[in-house]
PADREN-750031 format. One record per residue (C-alpha): chain; x, y, z; residue number from 1. Coordinates in steps of 0.2 Angstrom, whole numbers, plus 5000, padded with zeros to 4 digits. Last residue first. Layout:
REM residues N
> A/X/Y/Z/NUM .
...
REM end
This chain:
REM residues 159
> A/5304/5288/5160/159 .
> A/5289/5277/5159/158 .
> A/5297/5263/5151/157 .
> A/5312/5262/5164/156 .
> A/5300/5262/5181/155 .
> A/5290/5245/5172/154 .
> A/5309/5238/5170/153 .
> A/5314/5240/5188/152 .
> A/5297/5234/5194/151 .
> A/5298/5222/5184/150 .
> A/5316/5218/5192/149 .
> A/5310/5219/5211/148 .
> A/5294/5207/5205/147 .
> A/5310/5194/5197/146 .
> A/5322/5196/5212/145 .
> A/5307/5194/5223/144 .
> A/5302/5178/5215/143 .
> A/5319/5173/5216/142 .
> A/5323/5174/5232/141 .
> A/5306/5164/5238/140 .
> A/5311/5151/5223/139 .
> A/5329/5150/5231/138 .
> A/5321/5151/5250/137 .
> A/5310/5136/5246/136 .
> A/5324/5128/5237/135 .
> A/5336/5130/5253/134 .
> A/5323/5123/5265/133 .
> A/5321/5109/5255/132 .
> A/5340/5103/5254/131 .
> A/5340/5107/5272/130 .
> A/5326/5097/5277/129 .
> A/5336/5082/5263/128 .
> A/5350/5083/5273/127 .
> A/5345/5083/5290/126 .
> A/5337/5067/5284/125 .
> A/5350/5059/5276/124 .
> A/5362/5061/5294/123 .
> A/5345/5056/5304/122 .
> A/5346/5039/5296/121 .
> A/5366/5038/5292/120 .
> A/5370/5040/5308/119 .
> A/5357/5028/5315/118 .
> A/5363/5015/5301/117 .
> A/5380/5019/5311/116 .
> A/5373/5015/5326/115 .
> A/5367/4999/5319/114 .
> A/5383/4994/5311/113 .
> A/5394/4998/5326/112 .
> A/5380/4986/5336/111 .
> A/5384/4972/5324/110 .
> A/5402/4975/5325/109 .
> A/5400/4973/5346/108 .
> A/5387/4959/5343/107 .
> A/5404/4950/5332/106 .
> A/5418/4954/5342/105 .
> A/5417/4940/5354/104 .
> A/5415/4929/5339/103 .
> A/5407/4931/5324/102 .
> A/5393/4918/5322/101 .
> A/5389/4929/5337/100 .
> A/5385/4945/5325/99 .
> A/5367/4947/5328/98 .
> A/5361/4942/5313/97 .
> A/5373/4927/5310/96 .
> A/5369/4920/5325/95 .
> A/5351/4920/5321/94 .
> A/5356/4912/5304/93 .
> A/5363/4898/5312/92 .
> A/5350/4896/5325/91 .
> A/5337/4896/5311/90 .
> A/5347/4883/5301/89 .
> A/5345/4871/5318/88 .
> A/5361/4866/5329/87 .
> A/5356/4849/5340/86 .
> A/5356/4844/5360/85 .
> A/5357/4829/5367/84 .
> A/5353/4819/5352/83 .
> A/5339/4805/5357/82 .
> A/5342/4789/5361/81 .
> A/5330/4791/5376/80 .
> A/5344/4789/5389/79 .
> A/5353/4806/5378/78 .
> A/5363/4806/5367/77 .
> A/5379/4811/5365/76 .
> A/5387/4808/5348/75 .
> A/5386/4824/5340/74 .
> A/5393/4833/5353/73 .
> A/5390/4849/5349/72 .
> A/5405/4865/5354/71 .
> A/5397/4875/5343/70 .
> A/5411/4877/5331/69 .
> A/5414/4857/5332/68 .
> A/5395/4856/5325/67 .
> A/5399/4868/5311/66 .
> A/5414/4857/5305/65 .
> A/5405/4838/5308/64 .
> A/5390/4845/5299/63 .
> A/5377/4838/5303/62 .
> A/5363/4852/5303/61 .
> A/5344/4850/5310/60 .
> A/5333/4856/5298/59 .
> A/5317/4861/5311/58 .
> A/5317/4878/5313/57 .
> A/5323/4883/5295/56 .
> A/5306/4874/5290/55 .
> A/5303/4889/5278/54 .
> A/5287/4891/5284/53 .
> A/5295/4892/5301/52 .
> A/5308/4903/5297/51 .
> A/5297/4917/5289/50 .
> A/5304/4930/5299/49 .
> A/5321/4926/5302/48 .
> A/5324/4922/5283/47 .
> A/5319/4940/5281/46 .
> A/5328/4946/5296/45 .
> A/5346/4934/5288/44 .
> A/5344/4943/5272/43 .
> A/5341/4960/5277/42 .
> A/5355/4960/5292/41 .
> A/5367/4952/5275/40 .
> A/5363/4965/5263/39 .
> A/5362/4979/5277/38 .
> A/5379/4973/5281/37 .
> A/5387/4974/5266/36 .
> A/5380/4991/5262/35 .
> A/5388/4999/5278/34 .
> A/5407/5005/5273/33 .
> A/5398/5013/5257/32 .
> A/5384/5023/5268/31 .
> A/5397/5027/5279/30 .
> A/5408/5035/5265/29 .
> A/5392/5043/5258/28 .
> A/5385/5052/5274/27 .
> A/5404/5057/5278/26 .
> A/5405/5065/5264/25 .
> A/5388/5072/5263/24 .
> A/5390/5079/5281/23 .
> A/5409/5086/5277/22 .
> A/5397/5096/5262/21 .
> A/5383/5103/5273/20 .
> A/5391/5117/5278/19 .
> A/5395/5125/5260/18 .
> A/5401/5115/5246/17 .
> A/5383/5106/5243/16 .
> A/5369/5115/5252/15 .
> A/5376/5131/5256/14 .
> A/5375/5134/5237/13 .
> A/5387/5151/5236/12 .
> A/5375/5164/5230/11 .
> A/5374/5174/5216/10 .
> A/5366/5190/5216/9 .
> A/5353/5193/5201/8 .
> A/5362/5204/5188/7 .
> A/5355/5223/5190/6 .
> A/5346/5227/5173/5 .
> A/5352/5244/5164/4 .
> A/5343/5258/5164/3 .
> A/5337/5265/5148/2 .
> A/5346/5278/5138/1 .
REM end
C-alpha cells in the first residue's frame, strides 16, 4: 500500500479571533463613534481653506440669535459709523472646527476626536503589517507543506 498524505496543520488565524481581534473591535467601534466628526472637521477644513474664494471672509452675519451668542452688539458703532465689531461666515465655521461653537467643552471633544483619529491611524496600520506578516508566513508555510508533501509522494512511488 502507498502511504498516506499527512493533512496540512491547521492553524487558529491569529489575525482575526486571535490577538488582534479586541484590536479590531475596538478599531470599528471607534471608528463608528468618530465618523460624524470627520464629516463635519472635512467640511468646515475644506470651507477653511478656500474661504476667501468663497467670500466666507467677508459675509458679515445678522442674525440677531447668532450675534446674541457671541456677545455682538449689533448696534454699536463706532465714531466712524461703522459696526464695532461684526461675526463673518469664516469665524463661524472656524468655531465650529475647533469645537468653540460648542462651549467650554467643545475644543476638549474636538481634541477627544483627534486623539482618537490617532488611535484609529496607528490602530489600522498595526493591523494591516500583521495582516501582511501573516500571509507572507501562510504562503511561506505552505510552500514548505507542498515541497515536504512532494517529497512525501516522490519517496511513495519509488518504493
Amino acid at each position: 500500500m502507498g502511504s498516506m498524505k499527512k493533512a496540512p496543520v491547521q492553524r487558529k488565524d491569529r489575525t482575526i479571533n486571535g490577538y488582534l481581534r479586541p484590536i479590531y473591535r475596538w478599531h470599528r467601534a471607534l471608528g463608528v463613534v468618530s465618523v460624524v466628526f470627520v464629516i463635519v472637521l472635512s467640511i468646515t477644513g475644506i470651507l477653511l481653506n478656500h474661504n476667501a474664494k468663497l467670500g466666507l471672509n467677508t459675509s458679515i452675519i445678522s442674525s440677531e440669535w447668532l450675534l446674541n451668542l457671541y456677545d455682538i452688539d449689533p448696534e454699536a458703532v463706532s465714531d466712524f459709523g461703522y459696526p464695532t465689531e461684526v461675526l463673518t461666515v469664516d469665524r463661524i465655521i472656524l468655531d465650529i472646527h475647533t469645537g468653540r461653537a460648542f462651549g467650554v467643552f467643545g475644543p476638549i471633544v474636538m481634541d477627544g476626536v483627534a486623539i482618537i483619529l490617532l488611535l484609529l491611524s496607528f490602530s489600522g496600520i498595526y493591523m494591516w503589517a500583521k495582516r501582511k506578516r501573516q500571509k507572507k508566513d501562510n504562503k511561506k508555510r505552505n510552500k514548505q507543506l507542498k515541497s515536504n508533501n512532494k517529497v512525501e509522494d516522490d519517496a511513495s512511488y519509488e518504493a
